[in-house]
matplotlib code that plots the C-alpha trace (Angstrom):
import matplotlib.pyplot as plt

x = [164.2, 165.5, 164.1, 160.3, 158.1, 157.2, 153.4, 153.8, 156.4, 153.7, 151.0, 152.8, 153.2, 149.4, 149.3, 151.2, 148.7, 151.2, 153.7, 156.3, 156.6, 155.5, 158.7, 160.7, 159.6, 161.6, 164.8, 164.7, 166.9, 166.9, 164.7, 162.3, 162.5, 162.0, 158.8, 157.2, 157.5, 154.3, 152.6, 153.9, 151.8, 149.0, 146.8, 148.0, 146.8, 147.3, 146.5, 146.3, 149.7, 151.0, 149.4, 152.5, 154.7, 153.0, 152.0, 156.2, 157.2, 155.2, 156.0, 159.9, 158.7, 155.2, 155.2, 154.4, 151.0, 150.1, 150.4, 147.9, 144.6, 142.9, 143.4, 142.4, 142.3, 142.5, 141.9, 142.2, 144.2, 142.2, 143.0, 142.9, 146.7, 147.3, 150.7, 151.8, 155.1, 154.6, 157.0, 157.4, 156.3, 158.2, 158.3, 156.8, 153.8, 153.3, 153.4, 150.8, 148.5, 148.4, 147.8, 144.6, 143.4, 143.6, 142.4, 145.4, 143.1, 142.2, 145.9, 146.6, 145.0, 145.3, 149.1, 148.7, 146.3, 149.0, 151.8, 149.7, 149.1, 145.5, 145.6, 142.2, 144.4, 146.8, 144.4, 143.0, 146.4, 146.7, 143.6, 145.3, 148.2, 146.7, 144.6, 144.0, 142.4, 139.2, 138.6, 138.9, 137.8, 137.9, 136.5, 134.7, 136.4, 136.5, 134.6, 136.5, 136.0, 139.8, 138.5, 135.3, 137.0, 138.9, 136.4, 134.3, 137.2, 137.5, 133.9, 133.8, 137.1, 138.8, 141.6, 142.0, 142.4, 139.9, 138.3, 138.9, 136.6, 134.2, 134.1, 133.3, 133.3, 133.0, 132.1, 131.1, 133.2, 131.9, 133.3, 131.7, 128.4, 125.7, 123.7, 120.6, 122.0, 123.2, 125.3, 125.7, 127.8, 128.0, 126.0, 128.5, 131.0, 128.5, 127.6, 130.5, 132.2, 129.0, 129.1, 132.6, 132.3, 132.7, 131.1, 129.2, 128.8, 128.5, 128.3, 128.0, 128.1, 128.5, 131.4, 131.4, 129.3, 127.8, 124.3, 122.5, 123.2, 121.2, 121.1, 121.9, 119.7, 120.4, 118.9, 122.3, 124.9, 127.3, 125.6, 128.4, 127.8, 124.2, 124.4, 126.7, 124.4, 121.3, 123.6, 124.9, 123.4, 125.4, 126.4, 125.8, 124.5, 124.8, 124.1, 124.7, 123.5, 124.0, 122.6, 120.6, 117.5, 114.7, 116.2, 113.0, 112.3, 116.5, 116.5, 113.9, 115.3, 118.6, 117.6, 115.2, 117.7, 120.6, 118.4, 120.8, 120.4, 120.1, 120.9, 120.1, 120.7, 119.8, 121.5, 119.9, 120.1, 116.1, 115.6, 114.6, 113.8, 113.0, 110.1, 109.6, 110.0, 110.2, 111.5, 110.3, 109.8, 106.4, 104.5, 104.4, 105.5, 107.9, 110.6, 108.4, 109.5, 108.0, 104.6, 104.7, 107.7, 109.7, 109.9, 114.0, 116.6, 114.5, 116.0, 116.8, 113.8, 111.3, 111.8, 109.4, 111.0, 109.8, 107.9, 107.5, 106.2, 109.4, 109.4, 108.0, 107.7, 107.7, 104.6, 105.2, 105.6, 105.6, 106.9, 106.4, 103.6, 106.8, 108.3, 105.1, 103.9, 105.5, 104.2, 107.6, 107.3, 110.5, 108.9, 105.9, 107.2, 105.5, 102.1, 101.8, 99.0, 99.3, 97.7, 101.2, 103.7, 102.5, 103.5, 100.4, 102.2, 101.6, 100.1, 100.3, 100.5, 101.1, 101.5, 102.9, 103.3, 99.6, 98.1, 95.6, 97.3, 97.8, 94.5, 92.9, 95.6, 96.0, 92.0, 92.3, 94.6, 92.9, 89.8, 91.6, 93.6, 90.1, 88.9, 91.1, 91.6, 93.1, 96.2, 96.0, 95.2, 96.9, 96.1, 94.4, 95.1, 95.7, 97.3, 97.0, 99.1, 98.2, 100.9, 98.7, 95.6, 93.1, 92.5, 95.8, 99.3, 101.2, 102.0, 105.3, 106.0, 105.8, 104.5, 101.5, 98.7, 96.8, 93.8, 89.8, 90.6, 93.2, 92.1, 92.8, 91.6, 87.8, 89.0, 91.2, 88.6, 85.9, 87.8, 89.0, 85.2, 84.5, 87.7, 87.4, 83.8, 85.5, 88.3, 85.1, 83.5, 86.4, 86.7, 90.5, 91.1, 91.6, 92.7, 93.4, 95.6, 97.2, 101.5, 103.8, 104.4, 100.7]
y = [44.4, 42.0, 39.1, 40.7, 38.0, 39.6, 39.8, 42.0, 44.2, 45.0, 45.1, 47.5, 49.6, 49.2, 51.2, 54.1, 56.9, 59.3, 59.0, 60.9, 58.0, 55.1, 56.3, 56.7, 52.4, 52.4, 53.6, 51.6, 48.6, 47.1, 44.1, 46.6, 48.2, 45.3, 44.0, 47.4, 49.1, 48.0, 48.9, 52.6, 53.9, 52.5, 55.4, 59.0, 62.6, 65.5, 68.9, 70.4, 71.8, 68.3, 67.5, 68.2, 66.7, 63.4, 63.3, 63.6, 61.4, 58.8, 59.3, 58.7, 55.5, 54.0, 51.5, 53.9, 54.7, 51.1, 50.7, 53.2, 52.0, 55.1, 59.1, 61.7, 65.5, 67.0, 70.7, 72.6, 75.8, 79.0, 80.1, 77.9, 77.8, 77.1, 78.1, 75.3, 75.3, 77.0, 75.9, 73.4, 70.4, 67.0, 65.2, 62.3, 64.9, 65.9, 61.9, 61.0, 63.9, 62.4, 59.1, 59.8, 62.2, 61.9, 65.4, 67.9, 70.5, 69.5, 68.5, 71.7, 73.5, 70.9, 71.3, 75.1, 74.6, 72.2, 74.4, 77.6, 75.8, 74.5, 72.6, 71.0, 70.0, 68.1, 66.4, 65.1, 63.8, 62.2, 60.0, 59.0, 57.4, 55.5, 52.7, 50.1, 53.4, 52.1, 54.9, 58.7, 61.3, 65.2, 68.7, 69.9, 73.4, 74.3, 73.5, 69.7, 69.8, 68.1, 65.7, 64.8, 64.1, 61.8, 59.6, 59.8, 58.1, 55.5, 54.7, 54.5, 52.0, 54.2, 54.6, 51.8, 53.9, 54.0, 50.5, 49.3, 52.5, 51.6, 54.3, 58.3, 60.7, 64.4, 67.4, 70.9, 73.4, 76.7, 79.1, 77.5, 79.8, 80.0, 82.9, 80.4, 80.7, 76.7, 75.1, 71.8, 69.2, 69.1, 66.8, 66.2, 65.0, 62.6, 60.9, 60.1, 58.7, 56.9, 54.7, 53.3, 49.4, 48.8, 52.0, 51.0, 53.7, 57.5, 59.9, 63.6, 65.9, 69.8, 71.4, 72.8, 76.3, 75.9, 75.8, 73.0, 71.5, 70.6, 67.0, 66.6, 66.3, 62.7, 63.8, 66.5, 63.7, 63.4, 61.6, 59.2, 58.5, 58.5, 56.2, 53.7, 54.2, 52.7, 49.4, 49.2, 50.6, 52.0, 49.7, 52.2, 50.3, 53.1, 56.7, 58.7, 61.9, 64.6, 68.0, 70.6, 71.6, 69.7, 67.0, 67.6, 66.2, 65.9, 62.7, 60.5, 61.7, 60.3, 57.2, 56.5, 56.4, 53.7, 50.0, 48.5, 51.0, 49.2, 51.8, 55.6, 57.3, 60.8, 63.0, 66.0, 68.8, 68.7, 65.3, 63.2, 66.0, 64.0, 65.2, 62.4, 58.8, 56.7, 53.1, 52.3, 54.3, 56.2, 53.7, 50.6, 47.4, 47.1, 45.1, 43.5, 41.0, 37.6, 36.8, 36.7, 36.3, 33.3, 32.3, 31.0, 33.3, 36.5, 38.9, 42.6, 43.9, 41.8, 43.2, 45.2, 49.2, 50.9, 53.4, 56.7, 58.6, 60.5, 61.8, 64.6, 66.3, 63.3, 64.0, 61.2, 57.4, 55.0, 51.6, 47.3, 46.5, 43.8, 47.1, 48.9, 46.3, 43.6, 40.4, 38.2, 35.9, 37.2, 41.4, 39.8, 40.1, 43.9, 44.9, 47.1, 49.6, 51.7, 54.9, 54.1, 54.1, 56.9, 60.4, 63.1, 65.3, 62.1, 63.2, 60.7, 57.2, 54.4, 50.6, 48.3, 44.0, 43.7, 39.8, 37.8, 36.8, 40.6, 41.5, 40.9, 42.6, 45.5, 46.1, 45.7, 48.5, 50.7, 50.8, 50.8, 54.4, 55.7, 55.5, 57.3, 60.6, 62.3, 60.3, 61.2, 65.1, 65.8, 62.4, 63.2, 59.4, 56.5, 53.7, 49.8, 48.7, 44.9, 42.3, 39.8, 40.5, 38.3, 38.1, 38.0, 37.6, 40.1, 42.8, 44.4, 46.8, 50.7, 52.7, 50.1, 49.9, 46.7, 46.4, 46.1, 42.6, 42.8, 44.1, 43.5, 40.2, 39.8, 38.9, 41.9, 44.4, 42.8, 42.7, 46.2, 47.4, 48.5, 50.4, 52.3, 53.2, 54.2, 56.8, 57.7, 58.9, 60.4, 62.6, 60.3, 59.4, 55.8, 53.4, 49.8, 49.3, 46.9, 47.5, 48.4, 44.7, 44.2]
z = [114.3, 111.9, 113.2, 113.2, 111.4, 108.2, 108.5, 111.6, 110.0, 107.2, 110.5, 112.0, 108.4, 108.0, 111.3, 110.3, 108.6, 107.6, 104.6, 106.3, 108.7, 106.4, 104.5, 107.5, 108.4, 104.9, 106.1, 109.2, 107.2, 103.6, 104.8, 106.3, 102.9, 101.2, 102.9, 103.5, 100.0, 98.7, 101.7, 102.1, 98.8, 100.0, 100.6, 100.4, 102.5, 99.9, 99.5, 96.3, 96.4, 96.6, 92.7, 90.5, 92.6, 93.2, 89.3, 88.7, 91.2, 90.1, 86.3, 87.6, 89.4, 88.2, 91.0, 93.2, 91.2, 90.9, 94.7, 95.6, 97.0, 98.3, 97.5, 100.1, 99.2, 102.7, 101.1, 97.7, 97.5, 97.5, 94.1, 90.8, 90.5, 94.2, 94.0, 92.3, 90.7, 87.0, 84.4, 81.3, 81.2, 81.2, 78.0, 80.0, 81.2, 78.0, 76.6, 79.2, 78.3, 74.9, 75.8, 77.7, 75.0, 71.5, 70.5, 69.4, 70.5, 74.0, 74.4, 73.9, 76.0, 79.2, 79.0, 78.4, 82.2, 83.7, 82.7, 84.8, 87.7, 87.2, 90.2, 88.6, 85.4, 88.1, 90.0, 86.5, 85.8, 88.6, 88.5, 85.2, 87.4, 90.2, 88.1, 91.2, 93.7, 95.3, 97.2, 96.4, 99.5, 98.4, 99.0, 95.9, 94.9, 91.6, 88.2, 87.6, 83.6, 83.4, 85.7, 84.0, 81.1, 82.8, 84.6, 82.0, 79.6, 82.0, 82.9, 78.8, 79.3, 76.9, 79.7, 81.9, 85.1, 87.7, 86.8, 91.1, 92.3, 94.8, 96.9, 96.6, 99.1, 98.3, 100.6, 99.8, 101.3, 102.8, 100.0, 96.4, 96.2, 93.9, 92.5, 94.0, 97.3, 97.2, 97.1, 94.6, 92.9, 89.2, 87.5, 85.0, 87.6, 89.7, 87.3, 85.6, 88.6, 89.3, 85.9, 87.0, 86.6, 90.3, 92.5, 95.2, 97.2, 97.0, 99.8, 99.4, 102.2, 103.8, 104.9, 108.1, 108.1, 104.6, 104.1, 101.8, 98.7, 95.8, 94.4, 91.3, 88.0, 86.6, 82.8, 82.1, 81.1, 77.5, 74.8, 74.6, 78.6, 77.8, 75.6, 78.0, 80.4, 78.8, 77.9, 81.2, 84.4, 87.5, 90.2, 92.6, 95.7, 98.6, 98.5, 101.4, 101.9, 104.1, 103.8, 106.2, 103.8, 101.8, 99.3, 97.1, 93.7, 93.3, 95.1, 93.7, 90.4, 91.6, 93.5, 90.3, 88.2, 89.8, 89.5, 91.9, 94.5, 97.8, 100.7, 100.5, 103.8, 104.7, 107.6, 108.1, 110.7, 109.4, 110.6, 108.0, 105.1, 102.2, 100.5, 97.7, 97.8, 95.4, 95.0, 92.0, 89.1, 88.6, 91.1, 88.5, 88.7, 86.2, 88.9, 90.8, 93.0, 92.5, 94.1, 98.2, 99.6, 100.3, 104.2, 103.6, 102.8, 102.0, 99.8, 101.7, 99.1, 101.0, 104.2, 106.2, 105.6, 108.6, 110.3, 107.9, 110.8, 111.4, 107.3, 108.8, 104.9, 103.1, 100.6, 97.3, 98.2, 95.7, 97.5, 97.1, 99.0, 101.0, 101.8, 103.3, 105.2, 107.7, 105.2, 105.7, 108.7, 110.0, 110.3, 112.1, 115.6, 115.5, 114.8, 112.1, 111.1, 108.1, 110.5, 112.7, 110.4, 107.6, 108.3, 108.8, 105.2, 102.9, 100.2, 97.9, 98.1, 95.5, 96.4, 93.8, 93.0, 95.2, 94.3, 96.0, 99.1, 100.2, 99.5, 103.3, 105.0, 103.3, 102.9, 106.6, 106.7, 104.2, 106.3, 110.0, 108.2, 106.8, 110.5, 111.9, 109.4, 112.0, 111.1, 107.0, 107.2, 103.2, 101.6, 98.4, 96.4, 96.6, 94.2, 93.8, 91.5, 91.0, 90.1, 88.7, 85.9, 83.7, 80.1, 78.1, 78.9, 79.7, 76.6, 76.2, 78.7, 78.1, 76.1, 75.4, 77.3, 78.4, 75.8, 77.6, 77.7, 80.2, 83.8, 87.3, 88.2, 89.6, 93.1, 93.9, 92.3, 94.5, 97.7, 97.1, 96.1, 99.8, 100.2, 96.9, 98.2, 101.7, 100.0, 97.9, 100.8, 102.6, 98.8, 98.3, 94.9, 94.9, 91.8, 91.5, 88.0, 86.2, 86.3, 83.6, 83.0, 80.9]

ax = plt.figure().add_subplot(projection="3d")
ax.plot(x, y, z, "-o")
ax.set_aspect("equal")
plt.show()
């Protein structure tokens, strides 16, 4: 054993899942010890019970918090206290509750929830302790006001915990009911893990045997957070959703509201329920990408998105013309037709960052869907939102509006005349505007 190279000792400790056995590779010699310690905190499998203990361990031996890379609640106690020991405090409890809080009050009554077994209060403390996590994995139980004070301390900077975070998981467990019959996440807690400096992703799911959840409402967040927020944007890049029922309005409030949102994935025993759609905010063109896209080293937002046929509820899209239609030389390998790849519930539709060089194409497509309405049943409008105008340059963006001067340019109104006539006809509202951006 002593003569293991040192890189497969720590191999081998990577292996082990368990701390019971990660601490028994600890024992095996003091050169095992040695090369392994780091190693064994790693990443920890706790139940709520285990707070206080963990929290006091690491107090007696801080190395111990630093090394820990992921945190994974495996289930919370049925009762609030969850039979965790009751008792005084530690003077180093009681020290570290007043480091993270300045407030005699709210010191107060957190030690007064620590000292009764809030296992909330714990777990609160505990993110206090483990300032390199990257991942955190839990059931949702109880109210987490402890532990939105916390993150939201942290995503301030005002504690420097929690700044490594890139990963949330959290799963709603079959007993947390509603008077609404759902069942839902806090807004105040989402969000505050969600303005962390380096979260990427977020994934929310059911427990086994529950029903739905809600989404969150983005606009119920502190002023101070609020205020962060406007300054400096979440750097959420993956949202991950799984729920059984309609994701409604919830989610294009949510996915609105992250700019660098890249991925949002929906699993649903209702395949595919989302309802509204939107990838840009209120159909403008406010981040429009620039002009038709390059043919070298295309950026993921110029890609073709896919077929919508399966969004069997979907009823609001607002989407980059790039994204609706297979315009990059690289998508053109399929033949797409806006009648094949809309679903028959769309409602309404709004296309944004349309210039020139899209015109034929999507006039073409406009006029192929019309013949067939069959294929658009609910459609009621349309909107064109035009990336390029004449007349002025562009005005500062929201709340002004362009002045007469500045209107769509001549050859997309006169190329689109026919299909405005067309939606006319088939009694479709049907607009070709200027974006936010003049």
């Amino acid at each position: 054993m002593d003569r293991l190279p040192v890189e497969l000792v720590r191999a081998i400790a990577a292996e082990v899942v368990t701390l019971t056995d990660r601490l028994s590779l600890c024992r095996v010699c003091r050169r095992w010890r040695a090369i392994v310690d780091d190693v064994v905190y790693t990443s920890f499998e706790i139940s709520s019970r285990q707070f206080r203990r963990l929290v006091e361990a690491i107090l007696a031996h801080p190395q111990i918090g630093a090394s820990v890379r992921a945190l994974s609640v495996q289930k919370w106690a049925a009762t609030r206290s969850g039979a965790l020991r009751l008792g005084p405090l530690s003077p180093e409890t009681k020290a570290l509750v007043k480091r993270t809080y300045h407030s005699t009050e709210t010191q107060r009554l957190w030690c007064h929830e620590l000292e009764h077994g809030n296992q909330e209060a714990w777990f609160a403390l505990l993110l206090v302790l483990v300032p390199n996590l990257t991942s955190l994995s839990s059931n949702y139980s109880w109210p987490m006001d402890w532990t939105t004070i916390v993150v939201s301390r942290a995503a301030l900077k005002e504690i420097l915990t929690l700044q490594a975070l890139n990963l949330l998981d959290l799963t709603i467990p079959t007993h947390v009911k509603y008077f609404s019959g759902f069942y839902t996440i806090p807004v105040s807690l989402v969000l505050t893990f969600l303005y962390l400096p380096s979260i990427q992703t977020l994934r929310l799911e059911r427990g086994t045997g529950s029903k739905s959840f809600q989404l969150p409402n983005y606009h119920d967040i502190s002023d101070d957070l609020a205020l962060h927020a406007r300054s400096q944007p979440s750097p959420l890049e993956s949202l991950i959703v799984n729920a059984s029922q309609s994701l409604g309005e919830g989610a294009a409030d949510l996915i609105n509201s992250y700019t660098n949102l890249k991925r949002f994935i929906c699993q649903s025993q209702n395949k595919h329920s989302l309802e509204v759609l939107h990838f840009n905010n209120k159909g403008d063109g406010s981040s429009r990408l620039d002009g038709i896209v390059k043919e070298d080293n295309p950026a993921p937002g110029d890609r073709w998105f896919g077929s919508f046929t399966e969004f069997r509820r979907l009823r609001d899209l607002h989407i980059h013309v790039h994204n609706l239609l297979n315009l990059h030389p690289l998508d053109r390998h399929e033949v797409v037709a806006l009648k094949d790849t809309l679903p028959s519930s769309l409602k309404s539709l709004h296309i944004m960052d349309c210039d020139e060089d899209h015109c034929p194409v999507l006039v073409s497509n406009f006029l192929d869907l019309l013949a067939h309405p069959s294929r658009i049943p609910s459609l009621e409008e349309v909107f064109v939102y035009s990336a390029i105008a004449e007349g002025s340059q562009p005005l500062p963006a929201w709340p002004h509006r362009p002045p007469p001067y500045v209107r769509v340019w001549g050859v997309l109104r006169e190329q689109f005349a026919p299909v405005q006539e067309m939606f006319g006809r088939a009694e479709i509202k049907f607009e070709l505007s200027l974006g936010r951006g003049y």
